[in-house]
C-alpha positions in Angstrom: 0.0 0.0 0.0 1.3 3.0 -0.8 1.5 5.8 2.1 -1.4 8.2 0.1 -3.5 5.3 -0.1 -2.7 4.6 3.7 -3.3 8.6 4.4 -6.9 8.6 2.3 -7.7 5.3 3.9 -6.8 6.4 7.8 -8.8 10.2 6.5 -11.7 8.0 6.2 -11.6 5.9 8.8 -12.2 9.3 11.1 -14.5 10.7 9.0 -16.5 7.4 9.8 -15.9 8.3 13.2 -16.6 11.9 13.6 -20.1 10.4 11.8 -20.7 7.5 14.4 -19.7 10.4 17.0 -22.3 12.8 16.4 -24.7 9.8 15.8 -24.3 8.6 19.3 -24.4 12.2 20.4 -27.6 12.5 18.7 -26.0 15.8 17.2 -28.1 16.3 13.8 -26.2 19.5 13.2 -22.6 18.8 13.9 -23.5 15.5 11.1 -24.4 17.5 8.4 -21.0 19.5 9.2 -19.1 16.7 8.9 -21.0 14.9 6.1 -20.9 18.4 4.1 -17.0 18.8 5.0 -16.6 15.2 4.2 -18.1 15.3 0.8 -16.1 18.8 -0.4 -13.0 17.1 0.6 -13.6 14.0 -1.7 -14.4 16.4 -3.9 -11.7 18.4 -3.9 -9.2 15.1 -4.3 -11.1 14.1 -7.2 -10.9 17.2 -9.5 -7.2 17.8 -8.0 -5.5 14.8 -6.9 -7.6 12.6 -10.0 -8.1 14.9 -12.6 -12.1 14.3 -12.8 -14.6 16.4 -14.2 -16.5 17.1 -11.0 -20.3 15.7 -12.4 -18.6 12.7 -14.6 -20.7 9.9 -13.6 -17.8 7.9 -11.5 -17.6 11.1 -9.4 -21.0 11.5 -8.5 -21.1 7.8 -7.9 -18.5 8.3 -5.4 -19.9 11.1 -3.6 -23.6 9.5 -3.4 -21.2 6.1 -2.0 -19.4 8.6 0.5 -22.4 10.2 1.6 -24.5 7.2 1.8 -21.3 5.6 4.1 -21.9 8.9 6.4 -25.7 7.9 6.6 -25.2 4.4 7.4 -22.6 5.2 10.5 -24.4 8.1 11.8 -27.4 5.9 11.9 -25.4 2.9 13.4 -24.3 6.0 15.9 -28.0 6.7 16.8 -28.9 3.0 17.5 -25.4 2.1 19.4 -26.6 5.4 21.9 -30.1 4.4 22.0 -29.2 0.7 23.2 -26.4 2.5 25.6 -29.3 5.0 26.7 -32.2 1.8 27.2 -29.4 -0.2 29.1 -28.2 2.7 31.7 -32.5 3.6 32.3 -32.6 0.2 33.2 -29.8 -0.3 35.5 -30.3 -1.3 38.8 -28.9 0.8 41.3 -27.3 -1.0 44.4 -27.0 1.9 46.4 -27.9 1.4 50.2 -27.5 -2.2 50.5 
């Protein structure tokens, strides 16, 4: 692997973060940041770093892939803090004994 490929690749593995992040933050806002930011940086290493005409179809299929990847992790966000949320209500506290 060469070290861009390692760079794009670690890039995305944060970006998938930051979007599981404000997922399990339940931060609706702060997502659309990201997935906005997210998307004009892909963007911006197609038409420079590939040479692509920004609305060729192989770059629009990458950005609807990239944005539908920020939808799918925000979402797993939302359901890994809603199980976290459901399992804390119904804790049972063992205070007093």
């Amino acid at each position: 692997m060469t070290p861009i490929i390692g760079i794009l690749l670690a890039a995305l593995a944060l970006w998938l973060l930051a979007c599981v992040y404000y997922g399990y933050r339940m931060r609706f806002v702060g997502f659309l940041a990201v997935l906005v930011g997210g998307l004009a940086l892909n963007m911006g290493w197609m038409v420079v770093g590939l040479s692509a005409h920004p609305f060729e179809p192989h770059a629009l299929v990458a950005q609807a892939s990239l944005a539908a990847y920020g939808l799918g992790t925000f979402v797993l966000g939302l359901l890994i803090g809603r199980a976290v949320r459901q399992w804390r209500a119904t804790a049972v506290d063992s205070g007093g004994v």
